[in-house]
N, C-alpha and C positions, 0 to 999 in steps of 0.2 A: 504494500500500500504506500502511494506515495503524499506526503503534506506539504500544504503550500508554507511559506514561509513571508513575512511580509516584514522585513526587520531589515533595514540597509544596508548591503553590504553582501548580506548571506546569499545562498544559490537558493534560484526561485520556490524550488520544494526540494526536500532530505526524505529518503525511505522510513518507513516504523523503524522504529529500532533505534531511532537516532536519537542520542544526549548530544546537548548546546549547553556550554558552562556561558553566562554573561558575569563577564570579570566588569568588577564596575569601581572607579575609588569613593563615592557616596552613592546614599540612597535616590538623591535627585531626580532621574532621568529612566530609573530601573521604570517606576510605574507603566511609563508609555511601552517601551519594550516590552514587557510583563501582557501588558492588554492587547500589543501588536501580535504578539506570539499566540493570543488563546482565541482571539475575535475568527483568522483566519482560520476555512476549513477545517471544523470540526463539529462533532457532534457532541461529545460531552468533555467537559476540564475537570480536574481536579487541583486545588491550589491548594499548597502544603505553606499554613504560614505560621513560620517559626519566629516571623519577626512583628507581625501585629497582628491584631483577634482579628476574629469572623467579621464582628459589625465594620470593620476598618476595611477586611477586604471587599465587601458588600459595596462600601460605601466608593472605594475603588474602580470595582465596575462599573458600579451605576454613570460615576462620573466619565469615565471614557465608554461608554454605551457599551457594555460587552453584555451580552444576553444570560441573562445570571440563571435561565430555566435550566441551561446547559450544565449550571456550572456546581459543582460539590467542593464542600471548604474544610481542611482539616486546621481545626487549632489548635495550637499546640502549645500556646502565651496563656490564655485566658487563667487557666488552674493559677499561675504563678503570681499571676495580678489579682487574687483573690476573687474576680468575676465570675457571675452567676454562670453557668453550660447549662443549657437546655440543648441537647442534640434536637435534631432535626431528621428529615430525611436526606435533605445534603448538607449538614451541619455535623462536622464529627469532633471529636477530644479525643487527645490522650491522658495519661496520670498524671504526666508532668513533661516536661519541657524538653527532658533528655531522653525519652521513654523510645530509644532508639525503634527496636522490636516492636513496637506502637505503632510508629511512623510506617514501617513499611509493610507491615500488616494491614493498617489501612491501605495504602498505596494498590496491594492486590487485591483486598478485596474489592475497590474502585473498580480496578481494571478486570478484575472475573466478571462485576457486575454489571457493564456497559459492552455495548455491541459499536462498530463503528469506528469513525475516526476520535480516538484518545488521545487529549494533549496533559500533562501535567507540568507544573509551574511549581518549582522551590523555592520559596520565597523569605531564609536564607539560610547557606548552609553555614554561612560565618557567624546566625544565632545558635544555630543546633551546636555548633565546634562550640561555642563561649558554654552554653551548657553541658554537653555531654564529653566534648574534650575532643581535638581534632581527629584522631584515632577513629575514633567512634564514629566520626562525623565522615570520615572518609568510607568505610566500612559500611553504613547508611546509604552514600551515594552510590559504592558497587551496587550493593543489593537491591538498589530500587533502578540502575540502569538494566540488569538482568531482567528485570519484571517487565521495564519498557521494550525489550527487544524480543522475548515471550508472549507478549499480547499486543506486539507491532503497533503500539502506541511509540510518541516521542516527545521529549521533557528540554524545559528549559531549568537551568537553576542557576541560580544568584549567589557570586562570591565576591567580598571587598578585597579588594588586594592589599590594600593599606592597613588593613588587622593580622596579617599573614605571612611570615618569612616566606623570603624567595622560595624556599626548598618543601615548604609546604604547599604553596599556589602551584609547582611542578607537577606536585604530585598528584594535585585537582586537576592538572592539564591534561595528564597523560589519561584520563580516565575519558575524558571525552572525544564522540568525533570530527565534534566544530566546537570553534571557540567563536564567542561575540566579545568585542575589547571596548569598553564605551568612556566615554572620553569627558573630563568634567563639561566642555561644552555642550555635550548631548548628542558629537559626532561619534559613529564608530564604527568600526573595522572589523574583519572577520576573516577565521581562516577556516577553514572544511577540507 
């Protein structure tokens, strides 16, 4: 199956299967890329957000139009902020923040549960690292790009480069099969 891709720089559409890391040095500019990547060609998203609750990612969409009927939310902050969880039917929680086995438990059961073009969005892996510990966090990302290339779904995920030794951002490189490189002015580059 192939997906479109609408983010500048990258090639028109990547096969299922494909992880896209967006290396970014602040939060700035992730949103528009984040909603560029889930708007086109698909049938259902799932956003994994490690770095703010549901209501924020909701409020997200709503604001760059993305059609939220598609969309299922995992949060993974809210516990930590003491905020109420009411799951939903695309509304999900884990225990806590670092609840690695959580995350990607959810992430398959998303992708068991949907037919079609699947996009999933990490929205960041440089909050899961500050919780759960790079390790961990790196460990998280194999396991949920396996699941992406299993159910020929493809994923975007969010790292700051600026919170992460060289030799750690390598090590996020080598795991992916495009990189998006986005640039404090909101330009950005890309290799595949």
């Amino acid at each position: 199956m192939e997906y479109s891709l609408e983010i500048d720089g990258t090639p028109n559409t990547v096969p299922g299967g494909t992880g896209i890391l967006l290396l970014h040095p602040s939060t700035g500019e992730t949103d528009r890329m984040d909603t560029e990547f889930l708007k086109a060609d698909t049938d259902h998203f799932l956003v994994i957000s490690t770095r703010t609750t549901a209501r924020e990612v909701k409020q997200k969409l709503e604001y760059y139009d993305v059609d939220e009927r598609r969309a299922d939310i995992l949060d993974t902050l809210s516990i930590e902020r003491g905020y109420s969880r009411r799951s939903s039917e695309n509304v999900h929680y884990v225990a806590a923040p670092d609840d690695v086995d959580g995350i990607v438990e959810q992430v398959r059961e998303f992708l068991d549960d949907h037919d079609g073009k699947l996009r999933v969005s990490f929205d960041s892996i440089t909050e899961l690292a500050y919780y759960a510990g790079e390790d961990a966090a790196l460990e998280a990302v194999e396991r949920i790009l396996a699941e992406l290339v299993d159910h020929d779904a493809v994923g975007l995920f969010h790292l700051s480069e600026e919170v992460h030794d060289d030799d750690v951002v390598d090590e996020f490189r080598a795991l992916f099969d495009g990189i998006v490189d986005l640039d404090e002015d909101g330009s950005a580059t890309a290799e595949f």
